[in-house]
C-alpha positions in Angstrom: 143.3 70.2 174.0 140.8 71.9 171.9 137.4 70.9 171.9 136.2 70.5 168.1 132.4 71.6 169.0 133.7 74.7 170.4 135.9 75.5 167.7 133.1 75.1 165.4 131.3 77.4 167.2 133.8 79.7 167.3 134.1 79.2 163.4 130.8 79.8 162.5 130.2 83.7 164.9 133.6 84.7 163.0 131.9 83.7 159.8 128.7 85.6 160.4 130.4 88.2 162.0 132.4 89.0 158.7 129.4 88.5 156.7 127.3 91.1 158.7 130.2 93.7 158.8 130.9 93.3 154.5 126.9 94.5 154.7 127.5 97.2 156.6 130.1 98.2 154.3 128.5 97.3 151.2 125.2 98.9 152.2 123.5 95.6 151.9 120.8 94.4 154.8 121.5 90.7 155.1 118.5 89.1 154.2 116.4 86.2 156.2 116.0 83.0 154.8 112.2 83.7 154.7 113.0 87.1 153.0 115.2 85.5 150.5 112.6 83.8 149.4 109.7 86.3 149.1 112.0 88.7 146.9 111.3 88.6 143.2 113.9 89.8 140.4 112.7 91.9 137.8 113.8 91.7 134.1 114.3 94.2 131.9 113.2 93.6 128.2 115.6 93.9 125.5 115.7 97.2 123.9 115.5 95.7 120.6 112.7 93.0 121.3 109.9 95.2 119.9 112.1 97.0 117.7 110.6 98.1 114.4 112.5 97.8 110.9 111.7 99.2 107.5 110.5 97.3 104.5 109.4 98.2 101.3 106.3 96.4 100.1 105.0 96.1 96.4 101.5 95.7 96.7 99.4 96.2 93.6 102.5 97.6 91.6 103.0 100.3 94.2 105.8 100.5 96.4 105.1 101.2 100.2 108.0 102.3 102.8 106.9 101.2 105.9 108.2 101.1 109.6 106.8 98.2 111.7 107.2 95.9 114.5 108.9 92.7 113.4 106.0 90.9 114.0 103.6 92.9 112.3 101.5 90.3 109.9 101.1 91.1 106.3 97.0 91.4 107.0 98.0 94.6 109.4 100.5 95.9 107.3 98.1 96.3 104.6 94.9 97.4 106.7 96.3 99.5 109.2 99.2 100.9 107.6 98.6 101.3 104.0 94.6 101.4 104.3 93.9 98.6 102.0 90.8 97.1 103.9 89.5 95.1 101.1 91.3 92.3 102.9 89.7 91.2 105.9 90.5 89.9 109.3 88.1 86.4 109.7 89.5 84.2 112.3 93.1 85.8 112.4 94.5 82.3 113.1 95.0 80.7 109.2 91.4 78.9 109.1 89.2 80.7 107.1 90.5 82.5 104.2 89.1 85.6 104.4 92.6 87.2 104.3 94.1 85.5 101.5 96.3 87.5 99.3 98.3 86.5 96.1 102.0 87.1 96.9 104.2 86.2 93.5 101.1 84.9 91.6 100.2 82.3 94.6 98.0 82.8 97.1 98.3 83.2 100.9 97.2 83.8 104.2 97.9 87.4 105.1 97.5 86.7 108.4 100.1 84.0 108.6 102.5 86.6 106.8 104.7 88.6 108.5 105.0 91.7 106.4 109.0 92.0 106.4 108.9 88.6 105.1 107.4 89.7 101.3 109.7 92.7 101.3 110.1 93.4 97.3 107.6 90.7 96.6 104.6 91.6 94.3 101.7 90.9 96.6 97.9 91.3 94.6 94.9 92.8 96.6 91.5 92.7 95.8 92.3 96.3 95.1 95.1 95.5 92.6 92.7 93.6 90.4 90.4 95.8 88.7 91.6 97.3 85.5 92.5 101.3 85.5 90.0 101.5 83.1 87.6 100.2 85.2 86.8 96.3 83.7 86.8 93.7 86.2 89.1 90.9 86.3 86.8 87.6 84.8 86.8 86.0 87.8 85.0 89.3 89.7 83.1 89.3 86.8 81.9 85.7 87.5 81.1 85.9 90.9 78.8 88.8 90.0 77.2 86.3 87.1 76.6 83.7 89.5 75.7 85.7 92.4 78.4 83.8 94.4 78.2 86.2 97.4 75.5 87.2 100.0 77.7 89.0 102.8 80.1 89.9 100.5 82.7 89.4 103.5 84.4 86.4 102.3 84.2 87.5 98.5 87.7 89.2 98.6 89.6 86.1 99.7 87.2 83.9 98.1 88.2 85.8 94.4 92.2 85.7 95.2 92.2 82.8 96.2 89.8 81.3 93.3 92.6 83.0 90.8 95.1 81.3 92.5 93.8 78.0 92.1 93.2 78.5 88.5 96.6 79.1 87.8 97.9 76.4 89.8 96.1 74.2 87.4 93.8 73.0 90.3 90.1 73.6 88.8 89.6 70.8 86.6 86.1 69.8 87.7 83.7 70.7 90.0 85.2 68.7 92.5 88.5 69.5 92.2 87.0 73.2 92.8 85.5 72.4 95.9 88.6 70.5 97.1 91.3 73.6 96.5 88.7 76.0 97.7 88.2 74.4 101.0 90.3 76.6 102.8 87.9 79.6 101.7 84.8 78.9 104.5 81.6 81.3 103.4 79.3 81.8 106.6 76.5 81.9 104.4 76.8 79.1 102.3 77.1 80.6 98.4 78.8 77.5 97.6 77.5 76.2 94.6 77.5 79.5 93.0 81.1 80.0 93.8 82.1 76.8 91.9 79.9 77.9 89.1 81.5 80.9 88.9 85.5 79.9 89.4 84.3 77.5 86.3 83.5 81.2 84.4 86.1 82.3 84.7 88.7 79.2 84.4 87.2 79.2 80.7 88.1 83.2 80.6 91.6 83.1 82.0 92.4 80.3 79.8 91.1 81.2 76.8 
């Protein structure tokens, strides 16, 4: 009669025997339980995760061919690949404005913008605004009446995205001003003056 503990035994030294004798063949040390545990497996990244595309921007009527990583912002696009610093990097995270752009006639946050995403979309500058002959735009011309700067860091994205709130139809009244400019902070406070000049030149673009 076979005894089933012994058998068992017997079954489990011919199962570790075969299993040290495929490592010997295969090169492989068996590895402790304690080992096993302690080893770590690295992964590779995918070729293609940092990969970088082309796009063709049209920024103030110009055409750019660029080659960036896909998630290259707009706001790094334009400073540190075309050399258009006029827009500036505030917060970097969407909150104060400083980086607003106007991107088909409507304003937005470059920094919220990845660049391949306005590919063959007219995007405006504070660059793109002057005339070649040298006359401001009305509204740069108002917030040099009004003195609606002190920095002068904010005035960029404070001017875009004043335009852009004129066109939408969204500077009716002072307050109505103040409410569509919000996203615009000024460190310094010009406020007032910037609502006094937006209402300039609201009564210039219109007319």
């Amino acid at each position: 009669m076979i005894n089933d503990e012994t058998d068992g035994a017997r079954g489990h030294a011919t199962s570790r025997r075969r299993f040290l004798i495929a490592s010997a063949l295969t090169g492989t040390a068996p590895l402790l339980p304690r080992e096993a545990a302690s080893q770590t497996v690295a992964y590779a990244p995918s070729p293609s995760a940092h990969a970088s595309v082309g796009v063709t921007l049209r920024i103030n009527g110009r055409e750019h061919r660029l080659d960036v990583d896909v998630r290259t912002t707009l706001l790094d696009a334009l400073r540190e690949h075309i050399g258009l610093t006029g827009v500036k990097k505030g917060c970097d995270h969407g909150q104060c404005g400083a980086c607003t752009v106007l991107v088909e006639g409507r304003r937005e946050l470059s920094c919220l913008t990845l660049a391949v995403s306005v590919g063959q979309r007219d995007v405006t500058t504070i660059e793109g605004l002057t005339e070649p002959d040298g006359e401001l735009h009305p509204m740069q011309q108002a917030f040099i009446d009004h003195d609606a700067f002190q920095c002068g860091y904010c005035t960029p994205g404070q001017i875009l995205s004043a335009i852009g709130c004129v066109r939408e139809g969204h500077a009716g009244s002072a307050a109505e001003i103040r409410e569509y400019m919000s996203g615009n902070i000024c460190r310094c406070a010009a406020y007032p003056n910037i609502v006094a000049a937006v209402t300039q030149a609201r009564d210039a673009m219109e007319g």
